[in-house]
N, C-alpha and C positions, 0 to 999 in steps of 0.2 A: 502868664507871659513866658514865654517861651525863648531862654536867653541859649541862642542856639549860634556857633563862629558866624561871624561874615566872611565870606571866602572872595574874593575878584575873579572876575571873570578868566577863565584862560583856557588854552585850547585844548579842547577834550579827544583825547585817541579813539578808534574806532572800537569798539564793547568786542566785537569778534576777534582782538586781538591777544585778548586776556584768557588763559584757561582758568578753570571752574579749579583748578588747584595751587593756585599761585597767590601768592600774597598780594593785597590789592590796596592801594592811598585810597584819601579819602575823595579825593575826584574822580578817582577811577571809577570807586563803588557808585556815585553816586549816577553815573552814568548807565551804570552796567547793573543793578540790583533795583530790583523792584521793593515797592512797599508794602507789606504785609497788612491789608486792608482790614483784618478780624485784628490782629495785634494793635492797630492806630483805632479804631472803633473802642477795644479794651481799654485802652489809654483816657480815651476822653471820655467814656463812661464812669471809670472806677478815679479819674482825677474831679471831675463832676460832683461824686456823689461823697468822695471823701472833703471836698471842698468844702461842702453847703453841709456836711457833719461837722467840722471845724469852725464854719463860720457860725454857729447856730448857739455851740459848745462856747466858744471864745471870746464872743459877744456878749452872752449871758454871765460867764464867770469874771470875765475882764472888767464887764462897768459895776457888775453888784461890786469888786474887789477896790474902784475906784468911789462907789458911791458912800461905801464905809469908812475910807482911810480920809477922804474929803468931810466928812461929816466931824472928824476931829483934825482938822487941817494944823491947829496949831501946836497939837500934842503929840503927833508925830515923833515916834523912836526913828534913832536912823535908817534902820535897816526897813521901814514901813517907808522913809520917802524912794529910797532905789524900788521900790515895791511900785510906789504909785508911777513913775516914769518908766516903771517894767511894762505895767499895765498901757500905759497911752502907747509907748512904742509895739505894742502886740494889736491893741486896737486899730492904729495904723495899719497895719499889715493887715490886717482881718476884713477892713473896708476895701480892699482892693481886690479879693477875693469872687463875689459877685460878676466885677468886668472881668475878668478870666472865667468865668463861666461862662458866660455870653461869649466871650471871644472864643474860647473850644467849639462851641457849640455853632456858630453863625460868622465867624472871625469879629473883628476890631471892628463897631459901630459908634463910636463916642468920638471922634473927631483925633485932630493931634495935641491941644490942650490939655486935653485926658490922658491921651497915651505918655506924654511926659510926667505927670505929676503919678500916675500910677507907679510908672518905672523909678522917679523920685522915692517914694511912699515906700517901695517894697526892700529899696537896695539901702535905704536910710533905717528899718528895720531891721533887716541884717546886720546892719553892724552895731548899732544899738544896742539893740535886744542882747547880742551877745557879751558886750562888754558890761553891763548892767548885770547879769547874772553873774560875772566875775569880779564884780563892785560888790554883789551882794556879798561873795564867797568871803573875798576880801577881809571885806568890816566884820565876820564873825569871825575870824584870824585876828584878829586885832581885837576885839572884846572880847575872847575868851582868852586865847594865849597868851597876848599881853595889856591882859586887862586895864593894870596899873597904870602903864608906862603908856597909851593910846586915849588916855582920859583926855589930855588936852585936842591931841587931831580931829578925835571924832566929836565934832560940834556940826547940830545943825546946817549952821553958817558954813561951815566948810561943805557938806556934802550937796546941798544944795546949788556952791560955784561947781563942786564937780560935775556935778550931770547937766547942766548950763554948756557948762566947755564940751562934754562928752556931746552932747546934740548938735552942736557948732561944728565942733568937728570933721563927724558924719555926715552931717548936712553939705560939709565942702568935699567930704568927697564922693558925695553921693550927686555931686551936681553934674559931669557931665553925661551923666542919661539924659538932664531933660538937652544936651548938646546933639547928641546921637539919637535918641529914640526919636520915630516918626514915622506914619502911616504911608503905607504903599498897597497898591495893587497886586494880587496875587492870581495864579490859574488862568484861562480862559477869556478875553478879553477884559483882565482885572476883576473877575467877579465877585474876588474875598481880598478882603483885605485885613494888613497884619499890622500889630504895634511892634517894631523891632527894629536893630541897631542899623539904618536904611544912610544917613546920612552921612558924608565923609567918608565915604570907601575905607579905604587904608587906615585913617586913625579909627573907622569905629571899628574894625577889625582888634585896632591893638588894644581899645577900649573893654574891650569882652573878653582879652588875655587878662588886663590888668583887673577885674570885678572878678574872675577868675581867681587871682590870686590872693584878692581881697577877702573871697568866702572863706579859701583856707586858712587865712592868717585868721580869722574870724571865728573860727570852730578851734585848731591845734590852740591857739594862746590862751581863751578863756577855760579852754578844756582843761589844760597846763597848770593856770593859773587855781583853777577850781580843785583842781584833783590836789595840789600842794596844800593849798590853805584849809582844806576836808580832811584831808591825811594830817597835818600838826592837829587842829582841833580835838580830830580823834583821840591822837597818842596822850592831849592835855587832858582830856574826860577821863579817858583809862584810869591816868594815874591819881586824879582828884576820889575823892571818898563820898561825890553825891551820888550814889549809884541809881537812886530812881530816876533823875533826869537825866542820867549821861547816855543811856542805853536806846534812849528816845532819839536825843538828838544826834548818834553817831548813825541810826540807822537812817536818819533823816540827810545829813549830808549823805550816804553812800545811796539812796537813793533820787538825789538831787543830781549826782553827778553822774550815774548808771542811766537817766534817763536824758541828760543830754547827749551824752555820748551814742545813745541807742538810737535816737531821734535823726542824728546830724551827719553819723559815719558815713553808714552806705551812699549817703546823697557829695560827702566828699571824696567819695574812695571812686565812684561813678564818674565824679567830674573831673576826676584828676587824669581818668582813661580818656575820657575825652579829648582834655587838653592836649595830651599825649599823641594820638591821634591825628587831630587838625595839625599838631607840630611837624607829624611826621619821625616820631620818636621810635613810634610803633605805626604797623601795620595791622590792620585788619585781616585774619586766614581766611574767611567766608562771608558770604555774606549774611547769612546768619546773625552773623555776631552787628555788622552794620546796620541792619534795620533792627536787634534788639535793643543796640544803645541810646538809643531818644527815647523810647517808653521807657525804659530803666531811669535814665536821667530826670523823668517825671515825675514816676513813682517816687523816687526816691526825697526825691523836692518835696513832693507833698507830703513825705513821712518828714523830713526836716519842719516842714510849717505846720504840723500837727503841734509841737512844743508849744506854741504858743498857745494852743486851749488847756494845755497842762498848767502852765506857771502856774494861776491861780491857785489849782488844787498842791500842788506843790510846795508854796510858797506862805500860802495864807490863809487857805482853808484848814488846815492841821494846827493850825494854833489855837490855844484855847480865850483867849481874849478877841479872838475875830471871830471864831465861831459863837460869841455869845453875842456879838453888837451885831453880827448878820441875821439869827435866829429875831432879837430886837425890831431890826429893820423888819422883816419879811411880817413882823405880826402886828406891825402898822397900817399896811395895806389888808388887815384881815385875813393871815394865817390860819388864825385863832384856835380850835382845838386840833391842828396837826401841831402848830408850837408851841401849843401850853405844856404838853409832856415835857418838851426839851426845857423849856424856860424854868421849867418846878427843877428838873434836873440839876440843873446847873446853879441855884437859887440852895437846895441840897449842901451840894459839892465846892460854895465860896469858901464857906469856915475853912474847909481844909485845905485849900489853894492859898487862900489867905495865911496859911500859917507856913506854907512853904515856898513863900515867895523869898524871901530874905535867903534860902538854901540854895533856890532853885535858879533865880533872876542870871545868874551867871553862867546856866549852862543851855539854860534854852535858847534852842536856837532860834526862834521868831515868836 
């Protein structure tokens, strides 16, 4: 879905006014610059094909990651529940992936029903997903650096209300898309039609500033908050004396937060030009740069919505107490000699796990 300004109508100068060297608004261009047909065809082939690779990826690792933590629902460590509400919030997003395929492809066929609850689903993961990843950060700030003193907060019972409130939250202010989103007519006696901010002129205009500014608070503050609480962690590991598990779990937070950051920048640093742009802050020199900024803004999205077939591998697959009840699960359904190796493996390697658990229990990070 293609959250692109709602501009009102207003009156456009005539294109031969304008020289091919002057700085140009964004009315102007849009009057005056053509659209780069191989560049909008590269757009929705390469968002297409990365789509239906993410959704394929983040479907498969998301429900195995949900059908394990579920299967001991009530033994759940804290940081395994922000794990399973990481999970539904990325599967969220992942189900909505398909109608934007369809929609690239043929525009918006599913009715306005759809087009709200999709625009709901994706804008309620956004800000989810990121705050839960800064919850997760969070709670291993608080169980390693202050171990002691964080015994009481961190109970079930508490983290449980928190992501209760945190989906509450999100959910209100993820509500006015389904206000604004709605299907229209587009091209040629309406022949395509689009899910987009259609309703309300004026407010959904300011609606798509304010989601605007909601991405960035949503990327800078978990970012903020992750990069703090990954950096004290570290400095606690350093200076503690269990050197086999400290070196694991430091490179585990710097790769947790290397790969949010990798995922989410460019698709904010793109939309921040944008913004900029429709404001009137800046000007457009060419047009060039106008017709490269919507496929950039795409691309860049889709590299941000990539994150979510990562969590999993990130989050849960590198621990060795999930990678043994997954290996478990998978040789239920008749694995059988591709997980026999891993299971004898592991079956091996208890004794000595088991004897480093009491060393180790405080520095690992999941």
């Amino acid at each position: 879905m293609a959250y692109t300004l709602y501009t009102p109508d207003s009156s456009m100068s005539d294109p031969e006014e304008y020289d091919t060297d002057s700085n140009y608004t964004y009315n102007e261009l849009d009057s005056v610059c053509e659209e780069d047909l191989g560049l909008q065809t590269f757009q929705v082939t390469f968002q297409n094909v990365l789509y239906s690779l993410i959704f394929l990826l983040g479907v498969a690792g998301n429900s195995l990651m949900i059908t394990v933590l579920f299967r001991r629902w009530r033994l759940l460590r804290i940081t395994e529940i922000y794990l399973l509400h990481l999970a539904l919030a990325d599967l969220l997003l992942l189900f909505t992936f398909p109608f934007d395929i369809v929609e690239n492809t043929t525009g918006w066929l599913f009715g306005n029903f759809l087009c709200k609850m999709m625009g709901l689903g994706k804008q309620l993961n956004l800000l989810c997903g990121s705050f839960l990843l800064a919850c997760i950060g969070f709670d291993r700030y608080l169980a390693i650096v202050h171990a002691i003193t964080s015994m009481q907060s961190r109970r079930r019972r508490t983290v449980h209300l928190t992501c209760i409130l945190l989906w509450l939250v999100c959910l209100a202010l993820s509500m006015p898309n389904i206000v604004f989103l709605t299907v229209k007519g587009e091209g040629t006696h309406n022949s395509s039609f689009s899910c987009f901010f259609h309703d309300y002129e004026i407010h959904a205009h300011n609606w798509v500033l304010t989601s605007r500014v909601l991405d960035h608070v949503c990327f800078f503050l978990p970012l903020a908050i992750m990069s703090y609480c990954y950096t004290a962690v570290a400095v606690t590991l350093i200076k503690s004396q269990k050197r086999q598990a400290k070196h694991a779990a430091i490179r585990l937070a710097f790769l947790i937060t290397f790969v949010f950051f990798f995922c989410w920048l460019p698709y904010n640093i793109t939309l921040l030009i944008k913004t900029m742009v429709d404001l009137e802050v800046i000007s457009y020199q060419s047009c060039n740069l106008y017709v490269q900024l919507e496929p950039a803004l795409h691309v860049t999205k889709s590299l941000g919505f990539s994150h979510c077939c990562l969590n999993p591998f990130l989050y849960a697959f590198v621990g060795v107490r999930f990678r043994n009840e997954l290996i478990q699960l998978l040789y239920k359904p008749g694995c059988g000699r591709v997980c026999m190796p891993f299971i004898r493996a592991q079956g091996h390697s208890r004794s000595s796990i088991s004897e480093g658990v009491t060393t180790t229990s405080s520095v690992h990070m999941y």
